[in-house]
C-alpha positions in Angstrom: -45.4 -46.3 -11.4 -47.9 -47.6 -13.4 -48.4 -46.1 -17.4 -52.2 -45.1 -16.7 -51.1 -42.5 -13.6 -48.2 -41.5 -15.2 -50.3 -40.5 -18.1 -52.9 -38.7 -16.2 -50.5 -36.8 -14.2 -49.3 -35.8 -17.2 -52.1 -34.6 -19.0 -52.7 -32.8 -15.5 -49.1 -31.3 -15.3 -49.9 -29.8 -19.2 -53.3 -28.3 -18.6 -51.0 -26.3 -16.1 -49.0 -24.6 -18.8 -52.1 -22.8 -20.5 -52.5 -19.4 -20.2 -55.1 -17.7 -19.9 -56.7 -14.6 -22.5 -59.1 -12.4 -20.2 -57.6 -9.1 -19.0 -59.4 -7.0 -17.3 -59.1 -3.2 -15.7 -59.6 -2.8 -12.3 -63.0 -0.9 -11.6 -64.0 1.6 -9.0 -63.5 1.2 -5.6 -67.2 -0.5 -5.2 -70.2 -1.9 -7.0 -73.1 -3.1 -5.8 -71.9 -2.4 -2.1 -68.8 -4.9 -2.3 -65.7 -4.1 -1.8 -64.0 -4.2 -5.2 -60.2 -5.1 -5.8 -57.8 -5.7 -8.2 -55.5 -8.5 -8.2 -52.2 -8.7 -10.6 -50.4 -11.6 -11.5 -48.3 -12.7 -14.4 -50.3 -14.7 -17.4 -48.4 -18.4 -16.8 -50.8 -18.9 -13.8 -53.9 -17.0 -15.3 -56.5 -20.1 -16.0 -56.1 -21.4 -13.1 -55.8 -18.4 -10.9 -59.1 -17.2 -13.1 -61.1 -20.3 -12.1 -60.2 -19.5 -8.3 -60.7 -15.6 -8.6 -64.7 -17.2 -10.2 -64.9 -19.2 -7.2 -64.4 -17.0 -4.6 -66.6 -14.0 -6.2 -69.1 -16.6 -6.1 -68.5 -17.5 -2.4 -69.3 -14.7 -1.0 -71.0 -11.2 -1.4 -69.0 -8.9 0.2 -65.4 -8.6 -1.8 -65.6 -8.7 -6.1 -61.8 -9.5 -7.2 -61.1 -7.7 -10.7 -58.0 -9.9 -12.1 -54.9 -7.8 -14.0 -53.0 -10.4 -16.0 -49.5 -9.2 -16.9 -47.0 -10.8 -20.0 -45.4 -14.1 -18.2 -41.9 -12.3 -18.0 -40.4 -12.1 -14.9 -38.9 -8.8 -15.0 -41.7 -6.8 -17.1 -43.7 -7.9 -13.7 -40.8 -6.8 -11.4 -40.9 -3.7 -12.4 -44.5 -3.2 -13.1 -45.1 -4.1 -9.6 -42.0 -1.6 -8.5 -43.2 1.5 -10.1 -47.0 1.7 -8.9 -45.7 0.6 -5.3 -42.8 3.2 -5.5 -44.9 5.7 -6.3 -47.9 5.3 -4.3 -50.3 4.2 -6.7 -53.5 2.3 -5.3 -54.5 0.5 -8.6 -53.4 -2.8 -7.6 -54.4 -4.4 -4.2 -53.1 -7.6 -4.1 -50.1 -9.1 -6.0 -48.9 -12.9 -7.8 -45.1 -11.4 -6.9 -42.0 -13.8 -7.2 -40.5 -15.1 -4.0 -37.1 -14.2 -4.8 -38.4 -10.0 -4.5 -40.2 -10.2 -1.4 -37.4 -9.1 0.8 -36.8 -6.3 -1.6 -40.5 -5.2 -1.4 -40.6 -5.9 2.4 -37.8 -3.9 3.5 -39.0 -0.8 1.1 -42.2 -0.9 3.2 -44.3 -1.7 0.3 -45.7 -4.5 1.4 -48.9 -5.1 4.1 -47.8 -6.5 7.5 -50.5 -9.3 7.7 -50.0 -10.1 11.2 -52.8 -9.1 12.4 -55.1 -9.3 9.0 -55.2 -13.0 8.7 -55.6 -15.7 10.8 -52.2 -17.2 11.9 -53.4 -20.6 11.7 -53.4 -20.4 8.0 -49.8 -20.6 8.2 -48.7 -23.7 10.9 -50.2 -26.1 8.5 -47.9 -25.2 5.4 -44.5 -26.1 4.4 -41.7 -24.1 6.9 -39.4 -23.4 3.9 -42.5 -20.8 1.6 -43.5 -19.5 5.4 -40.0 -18.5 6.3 -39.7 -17.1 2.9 -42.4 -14.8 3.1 -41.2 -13.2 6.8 -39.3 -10.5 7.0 -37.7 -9.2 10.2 -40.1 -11.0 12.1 -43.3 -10.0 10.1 -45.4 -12.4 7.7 -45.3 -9.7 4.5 -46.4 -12.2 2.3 -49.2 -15.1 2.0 -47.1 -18.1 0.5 -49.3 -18.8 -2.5 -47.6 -21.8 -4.1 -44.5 -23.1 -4.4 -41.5 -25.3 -6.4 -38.5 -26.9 -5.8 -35.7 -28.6 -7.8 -35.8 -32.7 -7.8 -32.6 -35.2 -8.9 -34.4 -37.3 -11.2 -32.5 -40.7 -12.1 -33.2 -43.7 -14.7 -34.6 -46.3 -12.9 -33.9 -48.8 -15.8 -30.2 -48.2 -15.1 -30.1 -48.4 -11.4 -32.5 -51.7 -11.6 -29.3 -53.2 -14.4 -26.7 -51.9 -11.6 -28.3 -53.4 -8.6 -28.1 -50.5 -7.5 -29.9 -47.7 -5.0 -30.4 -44.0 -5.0 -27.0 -42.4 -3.3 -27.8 -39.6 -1.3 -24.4 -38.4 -1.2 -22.6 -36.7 -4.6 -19.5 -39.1 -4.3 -22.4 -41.9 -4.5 -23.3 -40.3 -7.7 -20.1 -40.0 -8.6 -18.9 -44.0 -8.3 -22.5 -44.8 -9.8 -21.7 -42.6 -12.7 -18.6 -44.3 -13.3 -20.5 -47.6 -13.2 -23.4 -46.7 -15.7 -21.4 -45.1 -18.6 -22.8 -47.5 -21.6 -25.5 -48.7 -19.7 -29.1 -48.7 -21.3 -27.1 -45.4 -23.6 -25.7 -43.8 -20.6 -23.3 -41.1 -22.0 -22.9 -38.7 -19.1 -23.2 -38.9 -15.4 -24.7 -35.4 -14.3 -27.2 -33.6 -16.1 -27.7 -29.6 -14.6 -28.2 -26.1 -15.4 -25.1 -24.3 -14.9 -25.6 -21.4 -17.9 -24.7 -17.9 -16.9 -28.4 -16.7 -15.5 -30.4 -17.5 -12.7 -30.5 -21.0 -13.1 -27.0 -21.8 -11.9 -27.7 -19.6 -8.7 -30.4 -22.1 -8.1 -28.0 -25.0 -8.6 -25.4 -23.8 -6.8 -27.3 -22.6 -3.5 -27.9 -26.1 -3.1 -24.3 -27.1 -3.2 -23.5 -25.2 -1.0 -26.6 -26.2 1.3 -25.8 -29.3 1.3 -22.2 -29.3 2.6 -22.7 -27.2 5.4 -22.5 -24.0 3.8 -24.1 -20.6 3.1 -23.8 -17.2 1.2 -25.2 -15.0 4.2 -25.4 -15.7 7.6 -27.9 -15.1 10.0 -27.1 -11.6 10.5 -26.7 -10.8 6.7 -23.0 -10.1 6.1 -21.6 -12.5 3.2 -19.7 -16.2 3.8 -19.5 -17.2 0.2 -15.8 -17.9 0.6 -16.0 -20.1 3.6 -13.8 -23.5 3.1 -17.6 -25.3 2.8 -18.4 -23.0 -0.2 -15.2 -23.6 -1.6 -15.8 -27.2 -1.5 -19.0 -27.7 -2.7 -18.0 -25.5 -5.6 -15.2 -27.8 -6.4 -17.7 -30.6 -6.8 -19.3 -28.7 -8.6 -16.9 -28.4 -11.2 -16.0 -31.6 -11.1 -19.2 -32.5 -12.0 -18.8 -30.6 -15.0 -15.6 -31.4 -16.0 -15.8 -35.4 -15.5 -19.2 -35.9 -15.9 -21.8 -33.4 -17.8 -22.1 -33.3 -21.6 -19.4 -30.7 -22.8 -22.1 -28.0 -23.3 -23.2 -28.0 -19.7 -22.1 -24.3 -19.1 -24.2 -23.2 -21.8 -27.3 -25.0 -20.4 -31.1 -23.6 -19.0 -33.6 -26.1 -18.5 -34.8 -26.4 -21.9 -30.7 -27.6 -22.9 -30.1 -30.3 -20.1 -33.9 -32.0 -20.3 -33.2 -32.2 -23.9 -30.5 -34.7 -23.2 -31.7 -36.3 -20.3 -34.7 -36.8 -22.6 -32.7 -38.5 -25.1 -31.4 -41.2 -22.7 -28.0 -39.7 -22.6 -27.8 -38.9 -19.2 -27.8 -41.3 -15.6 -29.4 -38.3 -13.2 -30.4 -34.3 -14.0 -31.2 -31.7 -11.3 -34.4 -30.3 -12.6 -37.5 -28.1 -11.0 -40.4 -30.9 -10.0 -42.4 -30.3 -13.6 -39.6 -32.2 -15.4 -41.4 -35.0 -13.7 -43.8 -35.1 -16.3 -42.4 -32.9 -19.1 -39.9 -35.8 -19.2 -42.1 -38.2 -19.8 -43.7 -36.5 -22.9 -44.2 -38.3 -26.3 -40.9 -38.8 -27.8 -39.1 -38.8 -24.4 -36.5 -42.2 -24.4 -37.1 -42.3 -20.6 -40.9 -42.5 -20.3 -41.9 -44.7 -18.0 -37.8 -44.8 -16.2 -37.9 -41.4 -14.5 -37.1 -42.2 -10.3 -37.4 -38.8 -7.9 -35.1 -38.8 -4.7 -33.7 -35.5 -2.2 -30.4 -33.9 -3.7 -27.0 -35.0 -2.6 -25.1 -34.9 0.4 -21.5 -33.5 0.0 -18.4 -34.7 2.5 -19.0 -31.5 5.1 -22.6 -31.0 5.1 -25.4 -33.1 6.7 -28.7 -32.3 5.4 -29.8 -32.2 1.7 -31.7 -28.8 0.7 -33.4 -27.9 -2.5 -33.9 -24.1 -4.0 -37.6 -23.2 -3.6 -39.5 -21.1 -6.5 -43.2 -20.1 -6.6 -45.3 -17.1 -6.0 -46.5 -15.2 -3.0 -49.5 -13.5 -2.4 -48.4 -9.6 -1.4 -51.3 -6.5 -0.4 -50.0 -3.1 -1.5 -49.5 -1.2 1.4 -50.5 2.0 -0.1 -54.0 1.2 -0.2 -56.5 1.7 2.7 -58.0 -0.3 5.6 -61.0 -1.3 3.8 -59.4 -2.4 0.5 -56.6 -4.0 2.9 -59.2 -6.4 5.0 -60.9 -7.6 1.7 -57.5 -8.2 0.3 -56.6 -10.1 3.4 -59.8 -12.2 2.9 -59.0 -13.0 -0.5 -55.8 -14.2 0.0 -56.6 -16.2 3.1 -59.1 -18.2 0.9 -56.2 -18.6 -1.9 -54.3 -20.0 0.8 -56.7 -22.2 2.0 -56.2 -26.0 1.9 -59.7 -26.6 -0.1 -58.6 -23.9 -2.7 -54.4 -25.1 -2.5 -56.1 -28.2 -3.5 -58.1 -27.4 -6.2 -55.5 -25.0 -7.7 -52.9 -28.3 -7.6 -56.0 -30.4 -9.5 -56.0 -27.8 -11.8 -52.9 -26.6 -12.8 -50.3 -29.1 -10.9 -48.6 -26.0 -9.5 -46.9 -27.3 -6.3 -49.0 -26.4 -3.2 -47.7 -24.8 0.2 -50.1 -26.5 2.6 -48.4 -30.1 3.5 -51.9 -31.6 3.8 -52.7 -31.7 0.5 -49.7 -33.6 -0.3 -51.5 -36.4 1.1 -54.7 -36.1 0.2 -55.8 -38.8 -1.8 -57.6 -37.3 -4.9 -54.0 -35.5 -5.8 -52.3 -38.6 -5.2 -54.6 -40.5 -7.6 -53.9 -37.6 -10.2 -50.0 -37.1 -9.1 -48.4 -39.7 -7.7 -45.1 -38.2 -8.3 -46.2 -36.4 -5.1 -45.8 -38.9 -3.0 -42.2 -38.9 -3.5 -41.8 -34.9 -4.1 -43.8 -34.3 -0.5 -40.4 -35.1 1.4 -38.4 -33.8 -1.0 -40.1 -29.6 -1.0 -40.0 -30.4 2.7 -36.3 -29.9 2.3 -36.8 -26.5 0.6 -34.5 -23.2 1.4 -35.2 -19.8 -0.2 -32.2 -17.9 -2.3 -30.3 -15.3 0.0 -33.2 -12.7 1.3 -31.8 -9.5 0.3 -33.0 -6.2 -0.6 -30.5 -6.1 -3.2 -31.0 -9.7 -4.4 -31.1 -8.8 -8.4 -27.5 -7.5 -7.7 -26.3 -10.6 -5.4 -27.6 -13.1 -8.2 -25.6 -11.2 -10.9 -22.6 -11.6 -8.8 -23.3 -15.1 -8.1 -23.9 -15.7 -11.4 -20.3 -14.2 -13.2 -18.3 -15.2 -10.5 -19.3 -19.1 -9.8 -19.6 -19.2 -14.3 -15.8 -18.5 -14.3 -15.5 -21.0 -12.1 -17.0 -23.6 -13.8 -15.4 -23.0 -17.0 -12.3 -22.9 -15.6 -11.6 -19.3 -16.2 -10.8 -18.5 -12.6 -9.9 -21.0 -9.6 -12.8 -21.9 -7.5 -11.1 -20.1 -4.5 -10.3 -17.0 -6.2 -14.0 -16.8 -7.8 -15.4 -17.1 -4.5 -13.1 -14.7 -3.4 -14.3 -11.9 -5.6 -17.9 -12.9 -5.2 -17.0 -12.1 -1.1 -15.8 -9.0 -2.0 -18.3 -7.8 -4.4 -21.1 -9.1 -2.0 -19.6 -7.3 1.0 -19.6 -4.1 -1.0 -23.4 -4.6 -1.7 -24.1 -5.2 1.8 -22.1 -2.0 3.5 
């Protein structure tokens, strides 16, 4: 990758991170014959959501969108969102809402069924894993807005030394790692996330993805103890036992990029921003960072990463007319001229595939050129009403785990049980 892209990506990648400072109140229902409504969404997006919300009152003269910008904290939006659609309120129209609560929303019947308020060719051209995400018992509840996935990023300095190519299996990894200890400062083999918190449920979904496995099935009821499950988890830990720094079950993101930044480390499972937040200035890997699909393991065949991002939601409290101009804003968020404007802008992964090929976001990202087959792989976390409860459960039991408190098979026993109590 040449320095100059790298650098512009970068620089593209950062703009992303600002936030915005507007907040405004949603007004009456009209003014000056349009249709006024209010869209919420958490302040980590808000310049670049802004700059879209100004475009599209400029578009048009029929729909004014009034934007509510809430704290960028995950659960102080959760449950902002939970108490005005619990109770009825009609304040908010549309909604920035995490992908991880859309079955909880959905099943409560808060949520618009927008079947038959967009056009359903919006969705065939965008990637299968935000669409699927965003349908619940056969209804499209959500508009997938955009979208993020976990990467394995490797040195590519080390693997040019070793001869060597990207495994895409983890006992490639593993015999790699074995070989690159010393190599251009290799310390550690695996770099990861596997702190208590809702990082390690990202990480290990996608062990257990990619042998085979699962922690519902398609009918709902729990399998997290299968013989697949137990085995990926077992990799897992070997993982951190052989070959992650001795801290690894105390690290987020900001812990594990810290020392893959530092050159210590031959691979880390990070989401697809590390791709430039890894080459900042300081970083000892600048210019060395490789992207490939995450491993293989022994009983599964596909590789799968965890998908993040934010869906566009319409409160279904409020009426038919607030409802169609809702539906019309989000169909021209979703759109591929505005997807692609909003990647230009903030870098934040899009959901329609075509823009993954366009050439003006290649010029600016090239990493996406690599990351377009890799998102393509994506798989949403367990959709569940009761997912907050289900990712604390994850969380303890597969922790113990990994520090060796329990065995693998009787953590994942308990997670069964406690997940089959959940789901009676």
């Amino acid at each position: 990758m040449k320095t100059k892209q790298w650098k512009k990506a970068a620089a593209l990648m950062s703009a992303g991170a600002m936030t915005a400072s507007i907040f405004a109140a949603p007004l009456a229902v009209k003014a000056d014959d349009k249709v006024t409504i209010s869209f919420s969404f958490d302040q980590g997006v808000g310049e670049a959501t802004q700059k879209m919300v100004d475009a599209y009152n400029e578009s048009q003269d029929k729909v004014e969108v009034q934007t509510v910008i809430l704290p960028q904290d995950a659960n102080t939006v959760h449950d902002d969102f939970v108490n005005k659609l619990a109770s009825g309120d009609t304040s908010v129209d549309v909604m920035g809402l995490d992908v991880t609560y859309i079955s909880e929303f959905g099943s409560a019947g808060w949520l618009a069924d927008l079947s038959d308020l967009v056009d359903p060719s919006l969705t065939e051209g965008m990637l299968t894993g935000p669409v699927e995400g965003a349908t619940i018992d056969g209804k499209l509840v959500a508009m997938p807005w955009f979208t993020n996935s976990s990467v394995l990023f490797y040195r590519t300095d080390v693997l040019e030394d070793l001869g060597a190519e990207a495994p895409d299996t983890w006992e490639g990894w593993m015999e790699l790692a074995d070989k690159a200890k010393g190599v251009d400062g290799v310390e550690y083999g695996a770099d990861f996330q596997a702190a208590q918190s809702e990082s390690l449920v990202c990480n290990w979904v996608e062990y257990v993805w990619g042998n085979g496995g699962d922690i519902l099935d398609e009918n709902g009821t729990p399998v997290a103890n299968s013989d697949n499950n137990v085995e990926a988890t077992e990799i897992m830990k070997k993982l951190v036992d052989d070959y992650a720094p001795e801290g690894i079950t105390t690290y987020s993101e900001t812990e594990s990029e810290q020392v893959f930044k530092e050159g210590k480390c031959l691979f880390i499972r990070d989401w697809s921003g590390f791709w430039s937040s890894g080459q900042d200035e300081g970083s000892k890997v600048t210019g060395k960072i490789g992207a490939t699909t995450l491993p293989v393991g022994p009983s599964g065949e596909d590789s799968h990463t965890c998908l993040g991002g934010l869906d566009l939601v319409i409160n279904n409290n409020v009426d038919d007319a607030h409802k169609e101009a809702a539906a019309d804003f989000i169909s021209y968020m979703a759109s591929a001229d505005t997807q692609k404007e909003m990647t230009l802008i903030s870098s934040q992964p899009p959901v329609v595939k075509s823009v993954y090929e366009d050439a003006d976001i290649l010029e600016a990202i090239p990493f996406y050129s690599d990351f377009a087959d890799i998102i393509a792989t994506g798989k949403s976390r367990p959709q569940t009403p009761k997912y907050a409860k289900v990712s604390d459960a994850i969380q303890r039991n597969v922790h113990q785990a990994l520090t060796g408190e329990m065995e693998v098979k009787d953590a994942l026993d308990t997670l069964q049980s406690e997940l089959e109590e959940l789901t009676k």
